[in-house]
C-alpha positions as CSV (number, residue, x, y, z in Angstrom):
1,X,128.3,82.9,94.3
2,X,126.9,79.9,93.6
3,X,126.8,76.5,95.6
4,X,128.8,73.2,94.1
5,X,126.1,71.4,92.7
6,X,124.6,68.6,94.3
7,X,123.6,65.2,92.7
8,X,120.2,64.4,93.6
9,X,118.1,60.8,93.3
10,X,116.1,62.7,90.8
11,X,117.4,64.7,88.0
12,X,115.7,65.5,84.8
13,X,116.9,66.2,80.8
14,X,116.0,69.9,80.3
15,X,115.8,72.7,77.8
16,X,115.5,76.0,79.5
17,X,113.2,78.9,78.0
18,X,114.1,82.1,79.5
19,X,115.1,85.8,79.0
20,X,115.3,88.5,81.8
21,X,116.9,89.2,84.6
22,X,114.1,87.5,86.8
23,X,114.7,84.2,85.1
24,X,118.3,84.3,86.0
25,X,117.8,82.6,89.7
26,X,115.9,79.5,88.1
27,X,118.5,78.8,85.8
28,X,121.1,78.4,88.4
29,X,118.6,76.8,91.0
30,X,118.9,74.2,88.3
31,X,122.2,73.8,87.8
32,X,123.3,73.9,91.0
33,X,121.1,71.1,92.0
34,X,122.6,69.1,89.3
35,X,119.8,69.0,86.3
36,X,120.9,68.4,82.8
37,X,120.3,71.3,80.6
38,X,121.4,70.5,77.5
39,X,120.7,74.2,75.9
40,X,119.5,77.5,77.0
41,X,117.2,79.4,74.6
42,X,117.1,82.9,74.9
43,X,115.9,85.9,72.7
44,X,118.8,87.2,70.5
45,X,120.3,90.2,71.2
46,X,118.7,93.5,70.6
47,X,119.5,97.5,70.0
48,X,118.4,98.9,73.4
49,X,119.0,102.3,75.8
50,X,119.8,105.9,73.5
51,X,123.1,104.3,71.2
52,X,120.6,101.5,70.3
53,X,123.8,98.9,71.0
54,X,123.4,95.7,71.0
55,X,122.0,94.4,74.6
56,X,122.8,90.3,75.7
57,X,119.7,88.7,78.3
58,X,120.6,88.5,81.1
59,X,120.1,84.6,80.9
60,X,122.7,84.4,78.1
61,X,125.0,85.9,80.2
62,X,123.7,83.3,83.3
63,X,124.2,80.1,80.9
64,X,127.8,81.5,79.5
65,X,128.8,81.6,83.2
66,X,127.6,78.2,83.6
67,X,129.3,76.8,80.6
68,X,125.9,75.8,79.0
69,X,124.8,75.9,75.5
70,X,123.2,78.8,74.3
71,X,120.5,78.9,71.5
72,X,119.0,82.4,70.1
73,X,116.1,81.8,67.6
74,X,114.4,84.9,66.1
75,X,111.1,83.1,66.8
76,X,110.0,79.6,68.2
77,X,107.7,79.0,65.9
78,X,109.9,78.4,62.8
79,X,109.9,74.6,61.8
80,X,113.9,74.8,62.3
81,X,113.6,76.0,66.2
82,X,111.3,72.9,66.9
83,X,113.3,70.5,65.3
84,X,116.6,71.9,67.1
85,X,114.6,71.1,70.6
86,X,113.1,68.1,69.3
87,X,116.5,67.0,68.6
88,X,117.6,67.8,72.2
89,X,115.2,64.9,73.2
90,X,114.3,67.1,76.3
91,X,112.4,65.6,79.6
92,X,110.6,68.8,80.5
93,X,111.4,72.4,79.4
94,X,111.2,75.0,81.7
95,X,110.1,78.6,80.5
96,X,110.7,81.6,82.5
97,X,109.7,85.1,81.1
98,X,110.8,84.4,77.2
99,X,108.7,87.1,76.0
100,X,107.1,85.0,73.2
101,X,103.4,82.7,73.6
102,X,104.7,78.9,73.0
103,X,102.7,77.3,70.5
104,X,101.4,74.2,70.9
105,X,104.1,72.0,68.8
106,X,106.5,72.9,71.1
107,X,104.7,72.4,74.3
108,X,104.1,68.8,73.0
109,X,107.6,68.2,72.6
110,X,108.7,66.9,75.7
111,X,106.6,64.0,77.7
112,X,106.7,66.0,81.1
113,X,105.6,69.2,79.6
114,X,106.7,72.8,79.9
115,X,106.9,74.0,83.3
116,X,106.4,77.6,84.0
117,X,107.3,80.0,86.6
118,X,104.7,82.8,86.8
119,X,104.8,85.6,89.5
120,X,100.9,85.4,91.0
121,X,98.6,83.2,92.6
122,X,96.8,81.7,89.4
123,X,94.3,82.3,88.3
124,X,94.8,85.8,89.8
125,X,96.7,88.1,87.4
126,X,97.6,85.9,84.1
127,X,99.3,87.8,81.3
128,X,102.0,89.7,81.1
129,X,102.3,92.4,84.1
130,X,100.8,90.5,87.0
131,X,103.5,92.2,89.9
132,X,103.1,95.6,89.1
133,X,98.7,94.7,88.8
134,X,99.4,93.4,92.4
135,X,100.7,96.4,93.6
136,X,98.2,98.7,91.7
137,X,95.6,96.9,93.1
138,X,97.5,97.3,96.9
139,X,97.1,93.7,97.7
140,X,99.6,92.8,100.6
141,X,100.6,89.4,99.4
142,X,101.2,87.6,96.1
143,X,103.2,85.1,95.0
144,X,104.6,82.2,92.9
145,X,103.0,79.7,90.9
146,X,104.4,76.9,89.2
147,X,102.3,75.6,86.4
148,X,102.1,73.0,83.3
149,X,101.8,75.4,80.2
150,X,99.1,75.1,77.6
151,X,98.3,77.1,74.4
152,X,96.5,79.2,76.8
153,X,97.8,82.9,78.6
154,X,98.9,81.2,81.9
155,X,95.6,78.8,82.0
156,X,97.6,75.5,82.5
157,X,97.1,73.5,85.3
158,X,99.0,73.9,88.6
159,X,102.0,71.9,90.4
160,X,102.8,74.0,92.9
161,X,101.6,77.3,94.5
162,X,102.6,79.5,97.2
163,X,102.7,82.8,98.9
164,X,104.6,85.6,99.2
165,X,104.3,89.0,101.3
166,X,104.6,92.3,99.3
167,X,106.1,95.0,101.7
168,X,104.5,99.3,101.9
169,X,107.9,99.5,100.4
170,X,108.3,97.0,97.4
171,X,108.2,98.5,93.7
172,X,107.7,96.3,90.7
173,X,112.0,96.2,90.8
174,X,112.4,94.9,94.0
175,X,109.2,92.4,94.4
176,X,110.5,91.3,91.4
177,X,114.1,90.5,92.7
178,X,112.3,88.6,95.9
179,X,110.0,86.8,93.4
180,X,112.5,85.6,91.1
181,X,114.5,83.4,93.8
182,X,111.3,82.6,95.6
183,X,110.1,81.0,92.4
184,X,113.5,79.5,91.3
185,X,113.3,77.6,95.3
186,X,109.7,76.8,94.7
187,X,110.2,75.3,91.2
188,X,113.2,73.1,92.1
189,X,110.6,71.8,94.8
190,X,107.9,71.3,92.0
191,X,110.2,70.0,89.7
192,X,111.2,67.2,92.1
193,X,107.8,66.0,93.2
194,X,106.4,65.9,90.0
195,X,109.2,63.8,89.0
196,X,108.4,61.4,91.8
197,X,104.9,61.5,91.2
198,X,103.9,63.2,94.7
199,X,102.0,65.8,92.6
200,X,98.7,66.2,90.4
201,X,98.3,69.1,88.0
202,X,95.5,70.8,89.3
203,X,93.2,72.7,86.8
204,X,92.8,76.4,87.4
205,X,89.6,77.8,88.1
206,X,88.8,80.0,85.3
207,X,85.7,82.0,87.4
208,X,88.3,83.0,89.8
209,X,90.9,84.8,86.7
210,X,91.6,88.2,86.5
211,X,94.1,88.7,83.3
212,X,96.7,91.8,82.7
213,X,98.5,93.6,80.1
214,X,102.1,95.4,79.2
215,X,102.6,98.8,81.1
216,X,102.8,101.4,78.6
217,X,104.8,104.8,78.9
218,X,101.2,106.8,79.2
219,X,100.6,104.1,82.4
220,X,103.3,106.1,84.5
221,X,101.4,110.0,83.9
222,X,100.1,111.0,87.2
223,X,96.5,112.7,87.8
224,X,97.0,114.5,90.8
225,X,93.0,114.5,91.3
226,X,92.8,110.5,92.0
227,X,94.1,110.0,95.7
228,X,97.2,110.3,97.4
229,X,97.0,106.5,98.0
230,X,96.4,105.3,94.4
231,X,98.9,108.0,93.1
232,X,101.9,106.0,96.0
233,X,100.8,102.4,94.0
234,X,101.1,103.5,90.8
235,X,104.7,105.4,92.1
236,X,105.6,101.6,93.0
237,X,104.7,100.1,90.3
238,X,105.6,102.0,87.5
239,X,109.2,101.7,89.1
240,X,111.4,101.0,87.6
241,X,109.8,101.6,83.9
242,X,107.9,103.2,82.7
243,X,108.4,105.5,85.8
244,X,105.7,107.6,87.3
245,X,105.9,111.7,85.8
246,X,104.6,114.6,85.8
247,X,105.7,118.5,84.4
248,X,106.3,121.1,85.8
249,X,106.2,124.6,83.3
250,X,106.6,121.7,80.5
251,X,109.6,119.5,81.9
252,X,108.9,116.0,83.3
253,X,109.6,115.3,86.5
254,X,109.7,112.0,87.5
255,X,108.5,110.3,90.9
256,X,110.3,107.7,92.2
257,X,110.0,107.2,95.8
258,X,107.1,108.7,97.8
259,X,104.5,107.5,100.9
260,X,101.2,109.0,101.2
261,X,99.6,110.9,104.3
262,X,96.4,110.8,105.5
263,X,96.4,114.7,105.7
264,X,95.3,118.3,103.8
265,X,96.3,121.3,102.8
266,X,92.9,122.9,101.0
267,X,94.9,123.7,98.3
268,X,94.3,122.5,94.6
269,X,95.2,118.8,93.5
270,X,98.9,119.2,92.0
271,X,100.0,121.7,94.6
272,X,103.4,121.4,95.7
273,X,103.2,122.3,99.7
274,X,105.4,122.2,102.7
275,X,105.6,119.7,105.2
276,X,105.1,120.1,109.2
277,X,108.1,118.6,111.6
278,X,105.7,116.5,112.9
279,X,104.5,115.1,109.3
280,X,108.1,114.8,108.3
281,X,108.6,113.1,111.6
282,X,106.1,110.2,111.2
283,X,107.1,110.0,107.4
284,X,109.8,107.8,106.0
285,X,112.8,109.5,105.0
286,X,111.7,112.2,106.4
287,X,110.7,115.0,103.4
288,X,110.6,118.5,103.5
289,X,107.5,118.8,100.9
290,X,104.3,117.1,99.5
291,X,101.8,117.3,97.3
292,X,98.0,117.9,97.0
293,X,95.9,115.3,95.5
294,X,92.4,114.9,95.6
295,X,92.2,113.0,98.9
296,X,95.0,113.3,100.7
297,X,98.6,114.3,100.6
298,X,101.4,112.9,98.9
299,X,105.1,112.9,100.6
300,X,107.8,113.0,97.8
301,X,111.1,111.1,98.8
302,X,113.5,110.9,95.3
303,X,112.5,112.6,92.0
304,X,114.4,113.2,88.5
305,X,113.8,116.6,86.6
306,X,114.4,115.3,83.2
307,X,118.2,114.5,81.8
308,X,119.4,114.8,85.5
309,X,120.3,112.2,87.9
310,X,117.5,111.5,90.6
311,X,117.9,113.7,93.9
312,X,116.4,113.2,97.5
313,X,113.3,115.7,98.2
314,X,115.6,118.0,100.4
315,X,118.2,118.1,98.0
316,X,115.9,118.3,95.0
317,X,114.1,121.6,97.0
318,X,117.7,123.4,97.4
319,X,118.1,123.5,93.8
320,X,114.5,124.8,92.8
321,X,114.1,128.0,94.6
322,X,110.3,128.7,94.5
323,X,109.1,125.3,93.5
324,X,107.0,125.5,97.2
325,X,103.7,126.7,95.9
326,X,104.0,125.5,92.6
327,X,101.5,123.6,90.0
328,X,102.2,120.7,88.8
329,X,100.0,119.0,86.3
């Protein structure tokens, strides 16, 4: 539910650039705090999930609830979308995971630029995939930055920056919840200052950038040979898409949920094996079975056989007699 909204000193004309589901908290961060934005652009609808039907964002949705003005352009750069924002005569535009690069005409548009929400601490992890990068690459904290865009991939200079903690527990899904109403606090604070003048964009420094790219279905195919630790991050971040797999006699199974043990059982990488009390005992949730990997072992918590619903490792074992000892590669 959201708060009545507030009328603050400082309020500023805005066009809002967004898409997904993470975007949706900035949007009504926004409104609630009483900002004028006089349209929402969003990508139009697309076929999506097996009956290819028509899907709405999930900012769409957000700005119909809120009564706003909803714009869906096939692209930004056609000569009609820039005059339709031109014509808006926005302050700032705020751009939230669209899903397309800005080009420069636009981002000249309005005289206090297009303020971004991007899930990292710039220049760490620019592109397009920089919360599941973090959790590949196991750091313990991340975070939000709020930035001026340029023609650049996330090079624009910084308002705002801070921290976040990412939990033994978070997966791309639900860092991603956390990060979207982090950000949508933190860029209500930016927005305010910088209309105030009690911030200077601040240039990245470009030494310090490490960039990313989409995840891509083959990105979620275990190799039970790397380690039990590397195989857990990628189980994390592949969730929830592309999802981490692999087969067993030629059906994918995927991985959803797992932790991984500083422990062996001499057996092959890929080897399905039982686990002690005690291992189950200092595990969380508490599985019945793990697997080998090349250092290490690998306790499974939820997994999918393919076209059924996902199953908790003790259920999962009642209803694959034999699957103890098994290979799966």
């Amino acid at each position: 539910m959201l708060e009545s909204r507030r009328t603050p000193r400082n309020v500023m004309a805005i066009v809002f650039i967004g898409t997904p589901t993470f975007a949706v908290p900035s949007i009504e961060r926004l409104f609630t705090e009483g900002h004028e934005i006089s349209a929402v652009i969003t990508q139009p609808d697309r076929p999506a999930g097996r009956g290819r039907q028509p899907r709405t964002p999930a900012v769409k949705l957000a700005a119909e609830r809120l009564g706003l003005t909803v714009l869906q352009p096939e692209s930004l750069r056609s000569p009609d979308a820039i005059a339709r924002i031109r014509g808006l005569s926005p302050e700032c535009i705020v751009a939230v995971a669209y899903g397309q690069i800005l080009r420069q005409e636009l981002i000249d548009i309005p005289p206090r630029g297009v303020v971004n929400v991007h899930p990292s601490l710039l220049p760490r992890y620019r592109g397009a995939s920089p919360i599941a990068s973090a959790i590949l690459a196991g750091d313990e904290t991340t975070g939000v930055t709020i930035m001026l865009m340029d023609a650049g991939m996330d090079t624009g200079p910084v308002l705002l920056q801070q921290p976040h903690p990412i939990d033994p527990e978070d997966t791309t899904g639900t860092l991603s919840e956390k990060l979207s109403i982090f950000g949508a606090g933190l860029l209500v604070d930016a927005l305010q200052r910088w209309l105030r003048g009690e911030i200077a964009p601040a240039p990245q420094d470009d030494s310090q950038a490490t960039t990313t790219s989409l995840l891509r279905k083959e990105d979620g195919r275990i190799d039970w040979t790397r380690t039990a630790v590397a195989i857990w991050r990628q189980i994390r971040a592949c969730n929830p898409w592309p999802g981490a797999y692999t087969h067993l006699r030629g059906d994918q199974v995927n991985i959803w949920t797992a932790w991984p043990l500083d422990a062996e059982s001499g057996n092959a990488p890929g080897t399905v094996v039982h686990l002690t009390q005690e291992q189950q005992a200092n595990t969380p949730g508490s599985p019945p079975f793990a697997i080998q990997t090349g250092i290490g072992l690998l306790a499974v918590r939820e997994l999918q056989r393919a076209g059924r619903r996902t199953l908790q490792a003790a259920e999962f074992l009642r209803g694959m007699p034999g699957f103890i000892g098994s290979q799966l590669n």
